[in-house]
DRENZA-319107 format. One line per 8 residues: number of its first residue (from 1); their letters; for each residue x, y, z of N, C-alpha, C. Coordinates in nm, 3 decimals. Example, Ala and Ser with C-alpha at 12.3 -4.5 7.8 and 13.67 -1.06 7.14 Angstrom:
<recs>
1	AS	1.319 -0.569 0.780 1.230 -0.450 0.780 1.320 -0.330 0.780  1.285 -0.225 0.708 1.367 -0.106 0.714 1.290 0.003 0.787
</recs>
This chain:
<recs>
1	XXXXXXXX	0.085 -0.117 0.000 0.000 0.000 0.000 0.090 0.124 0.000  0.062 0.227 -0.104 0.171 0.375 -0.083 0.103 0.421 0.055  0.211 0.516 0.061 0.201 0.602 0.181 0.093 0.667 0.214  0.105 0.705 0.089 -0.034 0.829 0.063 -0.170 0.759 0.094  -0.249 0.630 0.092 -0.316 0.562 0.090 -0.295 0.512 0.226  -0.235 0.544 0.339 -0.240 0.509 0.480 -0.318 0.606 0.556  -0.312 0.577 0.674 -0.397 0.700 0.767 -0.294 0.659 0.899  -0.270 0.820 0.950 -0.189 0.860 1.062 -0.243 0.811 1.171
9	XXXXXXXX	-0.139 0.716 1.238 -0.157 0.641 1.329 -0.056 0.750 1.492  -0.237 0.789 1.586 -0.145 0.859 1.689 -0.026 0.825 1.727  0.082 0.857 1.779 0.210 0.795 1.860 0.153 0.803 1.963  0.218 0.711 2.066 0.228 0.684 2.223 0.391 0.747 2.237  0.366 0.771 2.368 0.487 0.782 2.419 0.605 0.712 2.434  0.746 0.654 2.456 0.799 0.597 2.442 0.863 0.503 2.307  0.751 0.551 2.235 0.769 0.481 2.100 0.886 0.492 2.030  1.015 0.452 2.008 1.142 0.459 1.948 1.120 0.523 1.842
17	XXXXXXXX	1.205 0.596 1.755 1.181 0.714 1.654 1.243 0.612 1.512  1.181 0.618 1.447 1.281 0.513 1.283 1.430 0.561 1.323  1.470 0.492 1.254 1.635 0.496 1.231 1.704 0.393 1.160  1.794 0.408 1.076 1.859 0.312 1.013 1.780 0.236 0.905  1.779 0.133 0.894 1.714 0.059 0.744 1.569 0.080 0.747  1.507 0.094 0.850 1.362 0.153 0.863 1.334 0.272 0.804  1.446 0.344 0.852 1.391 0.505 0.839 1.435 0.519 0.671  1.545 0.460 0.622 1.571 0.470 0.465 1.494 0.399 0.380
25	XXXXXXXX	1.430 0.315 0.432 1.361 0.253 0.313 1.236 0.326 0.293  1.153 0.425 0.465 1.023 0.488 0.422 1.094 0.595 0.349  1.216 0.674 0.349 1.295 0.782 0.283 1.287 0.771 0.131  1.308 0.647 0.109 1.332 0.619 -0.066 1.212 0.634 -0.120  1.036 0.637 -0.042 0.976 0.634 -0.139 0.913 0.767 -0.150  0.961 0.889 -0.078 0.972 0.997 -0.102 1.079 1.083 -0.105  1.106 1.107 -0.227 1.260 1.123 -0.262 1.277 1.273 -0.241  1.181 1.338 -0.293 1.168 1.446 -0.271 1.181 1.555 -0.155
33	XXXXXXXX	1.132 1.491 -0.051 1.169 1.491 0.081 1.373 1.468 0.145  1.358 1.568 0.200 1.517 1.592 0.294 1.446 1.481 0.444  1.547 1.430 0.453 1.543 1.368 0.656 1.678 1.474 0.701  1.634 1.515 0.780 1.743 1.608 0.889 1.770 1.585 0.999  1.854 1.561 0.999 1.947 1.458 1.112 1.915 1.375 1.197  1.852 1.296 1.104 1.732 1.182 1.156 1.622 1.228 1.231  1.597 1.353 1.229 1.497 1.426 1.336 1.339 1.482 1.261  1.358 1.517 1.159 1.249 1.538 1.070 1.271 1.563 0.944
41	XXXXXXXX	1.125 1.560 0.856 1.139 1.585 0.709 1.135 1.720 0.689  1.205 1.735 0.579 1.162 1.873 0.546 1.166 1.913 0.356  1.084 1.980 0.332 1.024 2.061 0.158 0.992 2.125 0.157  1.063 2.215 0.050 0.992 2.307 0.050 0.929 2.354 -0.123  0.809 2.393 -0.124 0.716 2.426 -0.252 0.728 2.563 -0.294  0.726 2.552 -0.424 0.726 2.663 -0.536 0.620 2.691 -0.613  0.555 2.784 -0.566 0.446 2.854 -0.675 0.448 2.968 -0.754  0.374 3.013 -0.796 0.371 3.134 -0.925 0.315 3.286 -0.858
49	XXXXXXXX	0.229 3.294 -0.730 0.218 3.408 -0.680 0.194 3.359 -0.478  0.173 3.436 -0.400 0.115 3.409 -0.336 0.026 3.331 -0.260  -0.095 3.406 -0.373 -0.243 3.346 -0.356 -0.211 3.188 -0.365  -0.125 3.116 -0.447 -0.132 2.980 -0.437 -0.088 2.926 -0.364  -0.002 2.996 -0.310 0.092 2.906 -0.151 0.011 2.873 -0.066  -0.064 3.017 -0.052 -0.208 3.029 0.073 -0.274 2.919 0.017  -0.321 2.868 -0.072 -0.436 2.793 -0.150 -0.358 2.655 -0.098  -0.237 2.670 -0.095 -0.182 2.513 -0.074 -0.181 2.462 0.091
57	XXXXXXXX	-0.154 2.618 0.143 -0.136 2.598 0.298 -0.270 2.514 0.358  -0.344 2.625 0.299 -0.513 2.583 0.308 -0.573 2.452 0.319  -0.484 2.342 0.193 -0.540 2.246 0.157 -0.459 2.133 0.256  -0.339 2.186 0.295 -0.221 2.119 0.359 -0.274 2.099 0.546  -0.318 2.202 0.565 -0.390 2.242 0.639 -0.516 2.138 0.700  -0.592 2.132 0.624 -0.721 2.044 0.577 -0.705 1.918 0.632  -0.579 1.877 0.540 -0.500 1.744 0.550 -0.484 1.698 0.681  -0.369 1.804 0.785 -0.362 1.770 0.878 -0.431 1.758 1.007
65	XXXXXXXX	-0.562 1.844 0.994 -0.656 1.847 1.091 -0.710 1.675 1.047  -0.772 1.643 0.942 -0.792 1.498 0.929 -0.734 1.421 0.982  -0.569 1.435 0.908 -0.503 1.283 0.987 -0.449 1.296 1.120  -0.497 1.417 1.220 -0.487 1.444 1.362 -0.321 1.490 1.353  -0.238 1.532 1.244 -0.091 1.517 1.260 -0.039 1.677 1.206  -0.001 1.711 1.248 0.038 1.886 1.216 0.166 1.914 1.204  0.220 1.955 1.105 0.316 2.016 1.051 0.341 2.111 1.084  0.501 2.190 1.065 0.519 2.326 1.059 0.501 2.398 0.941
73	XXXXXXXX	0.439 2.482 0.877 0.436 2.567 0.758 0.483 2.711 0.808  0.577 2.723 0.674 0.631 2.855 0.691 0.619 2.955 0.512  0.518 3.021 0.541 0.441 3.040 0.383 0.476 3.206 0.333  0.557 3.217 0.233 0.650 3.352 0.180 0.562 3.328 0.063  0.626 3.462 -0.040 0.542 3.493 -0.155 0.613 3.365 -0.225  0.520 3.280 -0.282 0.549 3.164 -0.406 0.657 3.008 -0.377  0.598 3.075 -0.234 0.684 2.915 -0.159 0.624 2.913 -0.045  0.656 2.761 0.001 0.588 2.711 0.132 0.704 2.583 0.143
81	XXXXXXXX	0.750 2.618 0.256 0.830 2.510 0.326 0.744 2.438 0.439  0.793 2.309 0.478 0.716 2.239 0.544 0.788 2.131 0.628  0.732 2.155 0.760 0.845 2.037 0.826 0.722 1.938 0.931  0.821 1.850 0.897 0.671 1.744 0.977 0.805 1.619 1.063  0.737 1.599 1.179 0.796 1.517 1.268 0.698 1.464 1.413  0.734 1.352 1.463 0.627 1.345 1.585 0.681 1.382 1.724  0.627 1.522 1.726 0.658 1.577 1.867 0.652 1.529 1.999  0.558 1.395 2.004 0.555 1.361 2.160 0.679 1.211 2.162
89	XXXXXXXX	0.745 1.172 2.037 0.886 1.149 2.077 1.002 1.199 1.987  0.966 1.360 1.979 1.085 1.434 1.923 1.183 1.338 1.819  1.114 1.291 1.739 1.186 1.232 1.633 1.063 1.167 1.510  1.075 1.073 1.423 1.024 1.040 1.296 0.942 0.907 1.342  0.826 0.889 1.284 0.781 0.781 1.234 0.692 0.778 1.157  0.616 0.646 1.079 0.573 0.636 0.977 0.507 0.740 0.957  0.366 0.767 1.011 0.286 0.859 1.028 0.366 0.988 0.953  0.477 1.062 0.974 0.511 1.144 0.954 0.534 1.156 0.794
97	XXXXXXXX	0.568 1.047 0.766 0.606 1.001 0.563 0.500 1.001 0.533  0.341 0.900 0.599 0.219 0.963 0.528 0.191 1.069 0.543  0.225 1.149 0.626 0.134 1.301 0.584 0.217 1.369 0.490  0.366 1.376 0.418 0.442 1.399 0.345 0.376 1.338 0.215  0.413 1.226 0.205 0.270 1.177 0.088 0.179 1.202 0.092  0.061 1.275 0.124 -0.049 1.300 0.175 -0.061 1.468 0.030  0.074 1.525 0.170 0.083 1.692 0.108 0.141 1.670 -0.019  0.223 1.557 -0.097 0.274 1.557 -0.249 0.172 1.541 -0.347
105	XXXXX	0.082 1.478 -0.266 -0.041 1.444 -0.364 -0.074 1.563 -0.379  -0.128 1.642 -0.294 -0.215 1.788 -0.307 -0.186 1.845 -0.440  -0.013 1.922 -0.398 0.061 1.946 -0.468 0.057 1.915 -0.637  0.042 1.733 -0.651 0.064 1.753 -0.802 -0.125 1.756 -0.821  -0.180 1.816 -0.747 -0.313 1.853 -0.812 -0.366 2.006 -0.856
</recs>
């Protein structure tokens, strides 16, 4: 099943963060995506004015109230960077690659 076709599963506490052959193999199927120092993803998007970044934030937005999982957005004229990680164990897991697939889909729509 792709990523994009999963649904964000809350974290518990204690939950060990990916790392190593785990964390590279969910990495490879979004290439597009940076991992930063094993701590979170990060992208950032290119648009043609404004109004579309907002339009993307919007939809990105949408996304994450659904799959209960929230990102950072940081939204300038004709770009939107985006960082996503699971805060209640300050590091990565799956959940975090689906909502990355989630927001690529938007994107190529």
């Amino acid at each position: 099943m792709s990523l994009s076709a999963k649904t964000c599963i809350p974290c518990r506490a204690g939950v060990p963060a990916l790392q190593g052959e785990e964390l590279e193999k969910l990495k490879a199927q979004l290439p597009t995506w940076q991992v930063v120092d094993g701590h979170h993803l990060w992208r950032a998007y290119t648009f043609p004015d404004f109004k579309t970044a907002l339009d993307f934030v919007n939809r990105t937005g949408a996304i994450a109230e659904a799959e209960g999982h929230h990102p950072d957005l940081l939204l300038s004229w004709g770009k939107v960077e985006v960082k996503i990680w699971t805060h209640k164990i300050d590091g990565l897991t799956e959940s975090d690659f689906i909502l990355a697939a989630k927001i690529d889909q938007i994107h190529q729509t």
